[in-house]
DRENFI-76511 format. One record per residue (C-alpha): chain; x, y, z; residue number from 1. Coordinates in pm, 1 decimal, padded with zeros to 6 digits, m for minus. Layout:
! residues N
<pt "A"; <X; Y; Z>; NUM>
...
! end
This chain:
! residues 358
<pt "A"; <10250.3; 16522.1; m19394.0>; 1>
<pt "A"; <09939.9; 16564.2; m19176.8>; 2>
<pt "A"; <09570.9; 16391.0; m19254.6>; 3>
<pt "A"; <09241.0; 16465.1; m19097.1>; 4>
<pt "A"; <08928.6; 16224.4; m19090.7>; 5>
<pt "A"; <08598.4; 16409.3; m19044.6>; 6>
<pt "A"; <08279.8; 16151.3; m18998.1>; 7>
<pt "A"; <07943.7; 16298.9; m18973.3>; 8>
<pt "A"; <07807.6; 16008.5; m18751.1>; 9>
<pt "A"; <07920.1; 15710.5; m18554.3>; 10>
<pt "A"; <08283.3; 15581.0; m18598.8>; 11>
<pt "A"; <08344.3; 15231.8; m18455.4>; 12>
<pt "A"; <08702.7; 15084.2; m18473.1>; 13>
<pt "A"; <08714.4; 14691.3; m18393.2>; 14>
<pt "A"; <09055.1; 14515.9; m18389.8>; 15>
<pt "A"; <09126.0; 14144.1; m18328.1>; 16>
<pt "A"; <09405.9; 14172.2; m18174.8>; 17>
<pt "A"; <09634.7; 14434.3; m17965.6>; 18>
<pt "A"; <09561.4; 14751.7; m18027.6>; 19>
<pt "A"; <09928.6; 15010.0; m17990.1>; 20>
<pt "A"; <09902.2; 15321.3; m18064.4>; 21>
<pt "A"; <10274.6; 15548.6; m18100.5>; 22>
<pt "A"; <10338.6; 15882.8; m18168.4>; 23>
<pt "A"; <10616.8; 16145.5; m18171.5>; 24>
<pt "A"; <10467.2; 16398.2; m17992.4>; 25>
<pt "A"; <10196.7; 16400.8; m17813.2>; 26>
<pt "A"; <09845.7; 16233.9; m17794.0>; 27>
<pt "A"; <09560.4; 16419.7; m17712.9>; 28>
<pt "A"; <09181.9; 16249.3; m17687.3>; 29>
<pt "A"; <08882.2; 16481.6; m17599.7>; 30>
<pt "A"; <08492.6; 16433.4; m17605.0>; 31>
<pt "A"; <08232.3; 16658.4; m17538.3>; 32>
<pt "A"; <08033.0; 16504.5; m17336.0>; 33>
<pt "A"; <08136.0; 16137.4; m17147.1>; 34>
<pt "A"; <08494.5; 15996.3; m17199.1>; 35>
<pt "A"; <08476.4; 15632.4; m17117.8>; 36>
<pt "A"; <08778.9; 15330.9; m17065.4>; 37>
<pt "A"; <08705.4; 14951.1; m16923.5>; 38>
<pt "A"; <09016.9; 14719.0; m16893.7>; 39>
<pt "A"; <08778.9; 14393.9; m16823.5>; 40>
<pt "A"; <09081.8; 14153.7; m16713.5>; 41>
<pt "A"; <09376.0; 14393.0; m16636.3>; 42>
<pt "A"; <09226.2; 14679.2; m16563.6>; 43>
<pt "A"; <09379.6; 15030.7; m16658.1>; 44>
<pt "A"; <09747.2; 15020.1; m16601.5>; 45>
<pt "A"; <09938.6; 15401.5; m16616.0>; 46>
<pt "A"; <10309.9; 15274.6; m16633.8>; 47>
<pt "A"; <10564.7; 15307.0; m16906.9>; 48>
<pt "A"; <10481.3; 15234.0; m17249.8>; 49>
<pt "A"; <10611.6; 14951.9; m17443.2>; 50>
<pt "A"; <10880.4; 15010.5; m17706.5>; 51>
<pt "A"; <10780.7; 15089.4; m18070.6>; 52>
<pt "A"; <10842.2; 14681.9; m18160.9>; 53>
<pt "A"; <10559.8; 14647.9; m18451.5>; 54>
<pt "A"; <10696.9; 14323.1; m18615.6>; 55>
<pt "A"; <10654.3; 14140.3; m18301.0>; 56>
<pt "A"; <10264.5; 14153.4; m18404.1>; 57>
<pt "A"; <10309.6; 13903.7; m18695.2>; 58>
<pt "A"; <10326.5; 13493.5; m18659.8>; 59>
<pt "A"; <10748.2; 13510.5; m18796.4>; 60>
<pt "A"; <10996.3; 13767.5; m18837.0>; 61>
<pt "A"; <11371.3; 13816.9; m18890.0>; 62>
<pt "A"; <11634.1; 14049.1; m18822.6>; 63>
<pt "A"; <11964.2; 14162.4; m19025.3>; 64>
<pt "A"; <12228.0; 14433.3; m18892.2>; 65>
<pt "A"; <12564.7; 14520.5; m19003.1>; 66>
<pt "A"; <12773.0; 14884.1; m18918.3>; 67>
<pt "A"; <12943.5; 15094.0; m19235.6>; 68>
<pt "A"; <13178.2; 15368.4; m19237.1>; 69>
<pt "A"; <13206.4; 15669.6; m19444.2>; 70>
<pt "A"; <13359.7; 16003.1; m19452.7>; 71>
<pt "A"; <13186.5; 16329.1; m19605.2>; 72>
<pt "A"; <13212.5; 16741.3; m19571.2>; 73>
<pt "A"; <12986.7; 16929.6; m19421.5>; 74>
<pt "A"; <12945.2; 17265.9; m19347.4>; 75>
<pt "A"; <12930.2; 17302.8; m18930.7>; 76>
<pt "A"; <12905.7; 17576.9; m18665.5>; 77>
<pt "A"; <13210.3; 17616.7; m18512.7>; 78>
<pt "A"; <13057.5; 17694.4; m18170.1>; 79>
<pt "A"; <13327.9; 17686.1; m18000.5>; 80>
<pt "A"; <13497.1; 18013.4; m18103.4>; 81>
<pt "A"; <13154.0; 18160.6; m17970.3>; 82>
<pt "A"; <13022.5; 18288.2; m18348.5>; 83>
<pt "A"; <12676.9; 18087.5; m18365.8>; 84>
<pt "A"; <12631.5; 18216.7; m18753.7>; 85>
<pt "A"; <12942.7; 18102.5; m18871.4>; 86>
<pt "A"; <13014.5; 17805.9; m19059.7>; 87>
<pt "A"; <13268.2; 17596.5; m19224.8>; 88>
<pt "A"; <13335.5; 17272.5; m19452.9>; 89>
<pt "A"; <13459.5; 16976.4; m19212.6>; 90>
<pt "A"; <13609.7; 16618.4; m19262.1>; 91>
<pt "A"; <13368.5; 16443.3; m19120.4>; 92>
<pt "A"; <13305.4; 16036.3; m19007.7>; 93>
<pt "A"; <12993.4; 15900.2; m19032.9>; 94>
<pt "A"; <12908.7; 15597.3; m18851.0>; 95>
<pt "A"; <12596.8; 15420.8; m18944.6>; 96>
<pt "A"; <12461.1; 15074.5; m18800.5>; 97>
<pt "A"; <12170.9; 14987.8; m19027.2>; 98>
<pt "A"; <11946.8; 14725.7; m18904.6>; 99>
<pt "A"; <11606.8; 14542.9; m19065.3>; 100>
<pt "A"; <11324.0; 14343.7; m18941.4>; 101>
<pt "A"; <11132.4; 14209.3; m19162.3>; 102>
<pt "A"; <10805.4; 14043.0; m19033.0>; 103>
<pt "A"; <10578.2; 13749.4; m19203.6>; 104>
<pt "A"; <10291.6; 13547.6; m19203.8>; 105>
<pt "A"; <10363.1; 13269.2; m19443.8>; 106>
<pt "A"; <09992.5; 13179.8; m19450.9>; 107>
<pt "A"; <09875.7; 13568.7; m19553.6>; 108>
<pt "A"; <09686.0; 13570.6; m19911.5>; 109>
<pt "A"; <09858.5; 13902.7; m19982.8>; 110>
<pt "A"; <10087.0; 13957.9; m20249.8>; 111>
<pt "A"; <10309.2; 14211.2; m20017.7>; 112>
<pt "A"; <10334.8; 14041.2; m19678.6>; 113>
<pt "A"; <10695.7; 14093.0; m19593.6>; 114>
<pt "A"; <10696.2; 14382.6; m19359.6>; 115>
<pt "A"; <10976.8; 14591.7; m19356.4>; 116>
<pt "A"; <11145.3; 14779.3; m19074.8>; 117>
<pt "A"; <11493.3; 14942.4; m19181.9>; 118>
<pt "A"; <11653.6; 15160.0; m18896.5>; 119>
<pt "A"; <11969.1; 15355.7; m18993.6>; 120>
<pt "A"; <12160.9; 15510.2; m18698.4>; 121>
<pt "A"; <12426.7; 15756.1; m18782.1>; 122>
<pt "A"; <12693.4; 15979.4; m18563.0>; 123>
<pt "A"; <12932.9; 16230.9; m18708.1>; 124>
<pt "A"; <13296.7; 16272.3; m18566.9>; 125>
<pt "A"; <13509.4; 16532.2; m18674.5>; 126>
<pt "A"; <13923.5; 16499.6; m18674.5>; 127>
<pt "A"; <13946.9; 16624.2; m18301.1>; 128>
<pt "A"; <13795.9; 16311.1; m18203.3>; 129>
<pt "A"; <13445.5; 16502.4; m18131.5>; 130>
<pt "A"; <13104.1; 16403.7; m18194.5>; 131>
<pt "A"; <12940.8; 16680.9; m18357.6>; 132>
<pt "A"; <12520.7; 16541.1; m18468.7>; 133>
<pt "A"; <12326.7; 16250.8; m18546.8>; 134>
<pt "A"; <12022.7; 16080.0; m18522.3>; 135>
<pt "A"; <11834.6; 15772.6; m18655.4>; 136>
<pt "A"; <11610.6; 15731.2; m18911.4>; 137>
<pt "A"; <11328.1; 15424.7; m18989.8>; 138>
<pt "A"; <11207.5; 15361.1; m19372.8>; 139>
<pt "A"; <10898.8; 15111.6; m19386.9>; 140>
<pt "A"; <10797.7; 14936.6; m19693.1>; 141>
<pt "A"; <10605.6; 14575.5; m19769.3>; 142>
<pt "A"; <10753.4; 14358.3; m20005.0>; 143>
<pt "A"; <10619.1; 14059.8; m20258.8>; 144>
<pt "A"; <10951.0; 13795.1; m20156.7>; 145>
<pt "A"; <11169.4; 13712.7; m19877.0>; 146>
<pt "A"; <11497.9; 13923.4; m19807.8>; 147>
<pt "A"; <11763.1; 13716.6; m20019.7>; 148>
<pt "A"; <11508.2; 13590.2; m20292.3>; 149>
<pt "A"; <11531.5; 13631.6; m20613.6>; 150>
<pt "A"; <11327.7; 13896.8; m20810.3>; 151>
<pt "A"; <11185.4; 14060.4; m20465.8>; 152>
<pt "A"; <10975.1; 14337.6; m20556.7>; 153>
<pt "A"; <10910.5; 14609.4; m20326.1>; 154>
<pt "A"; <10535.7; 14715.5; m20305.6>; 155>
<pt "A"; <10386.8; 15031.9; m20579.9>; 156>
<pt "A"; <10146.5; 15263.0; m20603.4>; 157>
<pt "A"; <09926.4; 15173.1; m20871.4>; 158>
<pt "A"; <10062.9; 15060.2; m21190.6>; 159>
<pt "A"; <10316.6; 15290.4; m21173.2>; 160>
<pt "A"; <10689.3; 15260.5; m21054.4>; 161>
<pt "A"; <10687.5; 15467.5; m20739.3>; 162>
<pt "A"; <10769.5; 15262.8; m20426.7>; 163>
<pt "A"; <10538.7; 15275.1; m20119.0>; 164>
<pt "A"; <10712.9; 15358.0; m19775.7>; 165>
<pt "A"; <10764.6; 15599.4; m19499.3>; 166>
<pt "A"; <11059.4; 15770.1; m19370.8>; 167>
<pt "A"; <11069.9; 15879.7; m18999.7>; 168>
<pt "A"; <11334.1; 16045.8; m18872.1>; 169>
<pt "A"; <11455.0; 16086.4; m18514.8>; 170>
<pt "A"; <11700.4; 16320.0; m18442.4>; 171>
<pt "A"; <11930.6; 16316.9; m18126.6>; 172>
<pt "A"; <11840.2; 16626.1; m17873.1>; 173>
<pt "A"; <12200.2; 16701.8; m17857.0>; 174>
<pt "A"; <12495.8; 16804.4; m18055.1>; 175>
<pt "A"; <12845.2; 16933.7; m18005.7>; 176>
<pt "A"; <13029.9; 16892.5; m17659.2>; 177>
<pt "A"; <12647.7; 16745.0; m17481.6>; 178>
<pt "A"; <12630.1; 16460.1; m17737.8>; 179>
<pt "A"; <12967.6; 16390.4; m17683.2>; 180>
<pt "A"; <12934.9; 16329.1; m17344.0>; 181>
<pt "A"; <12611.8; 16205.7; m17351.1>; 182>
<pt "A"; <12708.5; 15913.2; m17561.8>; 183>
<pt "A"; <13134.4; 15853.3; m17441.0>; 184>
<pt "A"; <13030.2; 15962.5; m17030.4>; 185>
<pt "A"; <12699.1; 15847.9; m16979.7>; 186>
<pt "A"; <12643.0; 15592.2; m17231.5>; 187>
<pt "A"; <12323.4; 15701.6; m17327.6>; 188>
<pt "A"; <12132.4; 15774.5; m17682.8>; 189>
<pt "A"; <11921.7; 16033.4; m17609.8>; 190>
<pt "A"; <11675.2; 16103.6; m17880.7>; 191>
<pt "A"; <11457.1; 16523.5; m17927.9>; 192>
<pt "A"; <11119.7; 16313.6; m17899.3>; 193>
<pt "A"; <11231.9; 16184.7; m17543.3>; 194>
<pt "A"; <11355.9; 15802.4; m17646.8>; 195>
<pt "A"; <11652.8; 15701.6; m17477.8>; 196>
<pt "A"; <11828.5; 15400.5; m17569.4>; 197>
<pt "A"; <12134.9; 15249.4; m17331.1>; 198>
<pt "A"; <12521.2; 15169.1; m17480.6>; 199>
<pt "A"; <12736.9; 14912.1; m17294.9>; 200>
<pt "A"; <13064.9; 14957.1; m17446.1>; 201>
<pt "A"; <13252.3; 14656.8; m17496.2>; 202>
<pt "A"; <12932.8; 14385.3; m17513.3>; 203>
<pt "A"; <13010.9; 14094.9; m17772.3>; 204>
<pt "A"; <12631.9; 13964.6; m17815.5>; 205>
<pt "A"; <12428.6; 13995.4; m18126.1>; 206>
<pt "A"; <12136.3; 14041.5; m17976.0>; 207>
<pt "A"; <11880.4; 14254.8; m18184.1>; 208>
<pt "A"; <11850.8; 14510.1; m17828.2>; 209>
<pt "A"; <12222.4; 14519.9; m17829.8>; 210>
<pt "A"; <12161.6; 14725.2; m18179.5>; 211>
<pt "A"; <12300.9; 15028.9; m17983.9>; 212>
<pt "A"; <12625.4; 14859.1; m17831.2>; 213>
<pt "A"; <12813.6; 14745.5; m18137.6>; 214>
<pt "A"; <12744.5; 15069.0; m18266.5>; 215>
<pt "A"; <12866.9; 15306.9; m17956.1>; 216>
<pt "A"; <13220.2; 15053.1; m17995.8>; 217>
<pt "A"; <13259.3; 15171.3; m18343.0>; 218>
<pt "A"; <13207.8; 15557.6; m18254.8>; 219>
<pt "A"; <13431.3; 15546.0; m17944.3>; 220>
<pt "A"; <13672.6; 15412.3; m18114.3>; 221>
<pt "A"; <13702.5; 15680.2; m18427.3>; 222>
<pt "A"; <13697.0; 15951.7; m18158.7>; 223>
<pt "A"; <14010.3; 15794.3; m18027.9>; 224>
<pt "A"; <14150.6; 15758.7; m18358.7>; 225>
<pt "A"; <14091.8; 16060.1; m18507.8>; 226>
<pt "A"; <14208.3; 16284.5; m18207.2>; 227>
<pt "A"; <14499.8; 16079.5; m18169.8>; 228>
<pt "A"; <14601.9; 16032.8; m18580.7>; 229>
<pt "A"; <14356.7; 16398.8; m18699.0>; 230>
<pt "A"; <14237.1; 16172.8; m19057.2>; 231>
<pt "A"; <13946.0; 16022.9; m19141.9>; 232>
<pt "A"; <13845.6; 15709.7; m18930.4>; 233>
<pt "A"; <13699.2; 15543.7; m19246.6>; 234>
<pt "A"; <14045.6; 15636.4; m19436.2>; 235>
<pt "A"; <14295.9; 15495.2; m19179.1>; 236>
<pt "A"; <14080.4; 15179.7; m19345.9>; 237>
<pt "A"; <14194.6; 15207.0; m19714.5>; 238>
<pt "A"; <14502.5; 15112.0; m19877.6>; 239>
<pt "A"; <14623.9; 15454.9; m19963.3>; 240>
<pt "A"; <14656.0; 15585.6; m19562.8>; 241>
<pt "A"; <14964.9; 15296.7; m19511.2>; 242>
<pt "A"; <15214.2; 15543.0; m19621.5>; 243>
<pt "A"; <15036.6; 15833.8; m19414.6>; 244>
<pt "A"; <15042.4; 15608.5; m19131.2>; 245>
<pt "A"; <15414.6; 15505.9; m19145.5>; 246>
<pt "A"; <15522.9; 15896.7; m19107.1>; 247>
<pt "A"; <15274.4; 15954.5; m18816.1>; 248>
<pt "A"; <15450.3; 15631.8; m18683.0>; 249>
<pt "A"; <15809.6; 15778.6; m18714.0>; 250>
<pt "A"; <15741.1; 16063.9; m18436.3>; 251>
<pt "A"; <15701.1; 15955.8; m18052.1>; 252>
<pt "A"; <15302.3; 15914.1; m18093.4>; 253>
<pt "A"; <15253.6; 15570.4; m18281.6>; 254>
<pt "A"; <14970.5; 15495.4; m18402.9>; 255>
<pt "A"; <14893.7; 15122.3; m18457.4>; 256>
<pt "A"; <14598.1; 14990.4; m18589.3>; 257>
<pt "A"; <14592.8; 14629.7; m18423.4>; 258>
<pt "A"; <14598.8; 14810.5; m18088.2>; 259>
<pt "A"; <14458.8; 15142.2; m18118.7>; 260>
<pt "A"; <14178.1; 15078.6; m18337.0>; 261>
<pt "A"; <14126.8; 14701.7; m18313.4>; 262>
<pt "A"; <13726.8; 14669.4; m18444.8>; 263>
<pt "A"; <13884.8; 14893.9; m18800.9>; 264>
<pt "A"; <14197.8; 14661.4; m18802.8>; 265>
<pt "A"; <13953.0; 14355.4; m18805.7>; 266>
<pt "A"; <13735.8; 14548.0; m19111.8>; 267>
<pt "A"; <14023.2; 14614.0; m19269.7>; 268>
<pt "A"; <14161.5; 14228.1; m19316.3>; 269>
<pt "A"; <13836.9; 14115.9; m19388.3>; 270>
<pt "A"; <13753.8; 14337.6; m19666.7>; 271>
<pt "A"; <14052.4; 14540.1; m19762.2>; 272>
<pt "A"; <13830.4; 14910.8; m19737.4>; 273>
<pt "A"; <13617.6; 14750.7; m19983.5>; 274>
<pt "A"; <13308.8; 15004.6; m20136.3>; 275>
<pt "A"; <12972.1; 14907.3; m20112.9>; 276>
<pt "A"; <12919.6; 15218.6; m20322.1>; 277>
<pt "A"; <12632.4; 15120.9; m20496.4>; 278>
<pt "A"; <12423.1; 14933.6; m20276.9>; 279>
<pt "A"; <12406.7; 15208.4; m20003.6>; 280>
<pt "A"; <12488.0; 15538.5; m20151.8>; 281>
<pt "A"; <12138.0; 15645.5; m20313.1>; 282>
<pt "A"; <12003.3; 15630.9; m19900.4>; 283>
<pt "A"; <12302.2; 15789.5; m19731.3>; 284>
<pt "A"; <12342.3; 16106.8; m19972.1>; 285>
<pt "A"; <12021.5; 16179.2; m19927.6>; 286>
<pt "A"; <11958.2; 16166.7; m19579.6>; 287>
<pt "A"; <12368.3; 16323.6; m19544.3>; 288>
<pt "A"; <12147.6; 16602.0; m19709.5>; 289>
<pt "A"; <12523.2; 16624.9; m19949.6>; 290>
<pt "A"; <12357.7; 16573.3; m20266.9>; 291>
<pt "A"; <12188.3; 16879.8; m20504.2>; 292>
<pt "A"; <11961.9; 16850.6; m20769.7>; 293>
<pt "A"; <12227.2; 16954.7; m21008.7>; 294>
<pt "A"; <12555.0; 16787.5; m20924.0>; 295>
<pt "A"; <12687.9; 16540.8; m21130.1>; 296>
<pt "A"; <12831.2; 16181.7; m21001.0>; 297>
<pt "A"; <13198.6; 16348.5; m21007.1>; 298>
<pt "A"; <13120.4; 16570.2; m20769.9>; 299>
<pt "A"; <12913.0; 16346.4; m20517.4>; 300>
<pt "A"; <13242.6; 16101.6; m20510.6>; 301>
<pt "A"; <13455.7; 16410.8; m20377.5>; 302>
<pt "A"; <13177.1; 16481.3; m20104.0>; 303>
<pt "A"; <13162.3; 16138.5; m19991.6>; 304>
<pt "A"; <13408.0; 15852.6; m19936.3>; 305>
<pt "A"; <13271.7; 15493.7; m19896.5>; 306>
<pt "A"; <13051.6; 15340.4; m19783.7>; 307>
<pt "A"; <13298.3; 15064.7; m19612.6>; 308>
<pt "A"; <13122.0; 14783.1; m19434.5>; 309>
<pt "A"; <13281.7; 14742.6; m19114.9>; 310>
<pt "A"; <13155.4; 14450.0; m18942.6>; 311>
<pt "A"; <12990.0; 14131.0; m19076.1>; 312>
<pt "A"; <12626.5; 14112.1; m19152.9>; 313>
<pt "A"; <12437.7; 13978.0; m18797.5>; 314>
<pt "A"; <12147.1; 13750.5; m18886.6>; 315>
<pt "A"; <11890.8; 13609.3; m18701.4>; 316>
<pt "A"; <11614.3; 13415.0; m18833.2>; 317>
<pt "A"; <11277.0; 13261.8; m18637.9>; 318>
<pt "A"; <11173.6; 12919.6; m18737.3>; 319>
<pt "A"; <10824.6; 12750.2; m18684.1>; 320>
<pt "A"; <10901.5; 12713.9; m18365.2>; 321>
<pt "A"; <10955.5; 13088.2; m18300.1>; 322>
<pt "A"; <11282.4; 13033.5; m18192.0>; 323>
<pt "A"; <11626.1; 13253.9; m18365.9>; 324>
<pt "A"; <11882.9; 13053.7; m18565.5>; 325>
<pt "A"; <12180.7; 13292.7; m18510.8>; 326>
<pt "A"; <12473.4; 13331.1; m18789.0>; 327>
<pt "A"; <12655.2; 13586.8; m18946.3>; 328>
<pt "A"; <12713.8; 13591.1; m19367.8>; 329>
<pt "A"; <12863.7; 13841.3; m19567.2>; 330>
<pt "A"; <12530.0; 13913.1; m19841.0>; 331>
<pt "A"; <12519.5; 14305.7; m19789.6>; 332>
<pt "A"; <12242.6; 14283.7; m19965.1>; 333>
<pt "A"; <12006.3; 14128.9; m19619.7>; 334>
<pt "A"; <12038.1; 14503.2; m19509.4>; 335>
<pt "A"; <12070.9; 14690.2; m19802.7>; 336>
<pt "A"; <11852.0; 14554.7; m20024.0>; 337>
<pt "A"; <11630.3; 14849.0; m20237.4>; 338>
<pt "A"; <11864.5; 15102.5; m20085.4>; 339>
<pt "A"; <11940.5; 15208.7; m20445.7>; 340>
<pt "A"; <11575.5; 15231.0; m20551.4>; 341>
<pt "A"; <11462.0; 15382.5; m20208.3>; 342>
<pt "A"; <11772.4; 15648.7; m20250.8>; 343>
<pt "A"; <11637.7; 15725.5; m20605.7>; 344>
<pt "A"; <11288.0; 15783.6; m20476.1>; 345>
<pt "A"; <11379.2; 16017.0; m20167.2>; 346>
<pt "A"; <11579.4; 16243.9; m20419.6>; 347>
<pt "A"; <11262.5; 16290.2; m20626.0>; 348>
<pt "A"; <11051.2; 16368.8; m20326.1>; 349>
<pt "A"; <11266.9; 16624.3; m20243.1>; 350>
<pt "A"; <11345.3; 16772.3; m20601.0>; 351>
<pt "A"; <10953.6; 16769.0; m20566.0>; 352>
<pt "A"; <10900.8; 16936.2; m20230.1>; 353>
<pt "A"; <11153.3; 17202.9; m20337.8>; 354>
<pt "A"; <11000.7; 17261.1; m20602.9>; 355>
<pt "A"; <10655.0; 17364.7; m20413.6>; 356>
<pt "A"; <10839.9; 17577.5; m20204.9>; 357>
<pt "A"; <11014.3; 17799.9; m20423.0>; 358>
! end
């Protein structure tokens, strides 16, 4: 969606406070006659920009993070026979660490003033242990109540039911064999708009900048399990793979949960594979791109198996003294919350935009 502002006359832009200014691409100022910049205390500093952090701009705010697992078919290029055009349906893992700031001012007079920020990273693995695509996308929205509180209502256009937000999405410059060892090599997340974001495999901190560390444990270790086992990370977590397991188990290369796979063997005797089916679905079909206008809930099931939350909910909340109080809970709901309603709204745009093009 693009917008252009034409004023025939003086434009004069005053804010209070900082003024950051972020784009995907590139930012281009021109005037035709004198360009002028004054820095009056710091000067003008060319240096590396700060990262994209908007909710650090507001008095409070609060973050929520927590990593799911779910397994889905898509069609993929099988680059490495060397045919670029060809493609088939693959078992594939999806990892996704979702994670949401939500920034206050307790003092604001408006009836939305809960800012939300709600990143969800996602890399797919296929069953040779591979990392095939991903990439991250950010959904922003303002709501009337608190995450947890009762009868939260998410902010509307008009008097009508459509939710206000804005989906970004950021996909990673690499796929196949370079994303693989991008991410397993060089620990890096390296995004097609230039972001880079470091994984340190193995870090136990819940630290809101470790976002990208708990994740890259969970992703190397379905590679390893599903090159090692070739099934479905996310079904090596259910009930039903036990049996599957015990055969693989009879020939000379075991495969044991508790040592192979630790972080699953820890989901898995917390909450037994348990779905979150509802509260996250509407959000990941549609940006899996797995669901059509016309396919019925039958079919979406055999596309898609999960969601299963993997680790617990990571909270941290600021106090009036601006200071975290650190604790983990087990309410999905702190990072899922209008998933359903967001997940309804996406489809619609797109039925919509499809529509226009045709």
């Amino acid at each position: 969606m693009s917008r252009i502002r034409i004023v025939k006359g003086k434009y004069t832009k005053i804010t209070g406070g900082d003024h950051l200014m972020f784009s995907d691409g590139n930012i281009i100022s021109s005037a035709g006659e004198k360009y002028q910049e004054l820095g009056e205390e710091g000067g003008i500093v060319f240096d590396d920009p700060k990262v994209y952090e908007p909710w650090k701009s507001h008095p409070r705010y609060d973050w929520y993070q927590c990593v799911f697992g779910h397994t889905t078919n898509k069609k993929m290029p099988i680059t490495d026979l060397g045919v670029s055009n060809f493609n088939v349906e693959m078992c594939l893992t999806g990892i996704t660490s979702i994670i949401r700031f939500e920034a206050y001012d307790l003092n604001s007079t408006d009836k939305y003033k809960f800012h939300n920020w709600v990143y969800l990273l996602n890399i797919y693995i296929n069953n040779r242990g591979e990392l095939v695509e991903g990439g991250m996308d950010l959904i922003t929205y303002k709501t009337d109540r608190k995450i947890g509180s009762q009868e939260r209502n998410i902010e509307k256009s008009g008097n009508s039911d459509k939710a206000i937000f804005q989906r970004t999405r950021y996909d990673l410059k690499s796929k196949g064999k370079d994303l693989h060892d991008e991410v397993i090599l060089d620990h890096k997340l390296i995004f097609s708009n230039g972001m880079k974001r470091n994984i340190n495999f193995g870090t136990k901190t819940t630290e809101s900048h470790m976002f990208y560390d708990i994740f890259g444990d969970f992703v190397k270790e379905v590679s390893r399990l599903n090159r090692r086992a070739d099934i479905s990370y996310v079904f090596a977590g259910t009930e039903s793979a036990e049996s599957f397991l015990s055969k693989i188990n009879e020939t000379a290369d075991k495969i044991a949960l508790e040592v192979d796979s630790p972080l699953l063997a820890n989901s898995f005797d917390k909450y037994k594979g348990a779905s979150i089916f509802k509260e996250i679905f509407g959000v990941l079909s549609y940006l899996t791109g797995i669901i059509d206008d016309g396919q019925v809930l039958a079919d979406r099931v055999r596309k898609i198996r999960g969601p299963i939350q993997l680790t617990n909910v990571q909270c941290a909340r600021m106090n009036e003294s601006k200071e975290f109080l650190k604790f983990t809970d087990d309410k999905i709901y702190f990072v899922t919350s209008e998933f359903e309603l967001l997940g309804e709204t996406l489809q619609k745009t797109r039925k919509k935009k499809t529509q226009s093009d045709e």
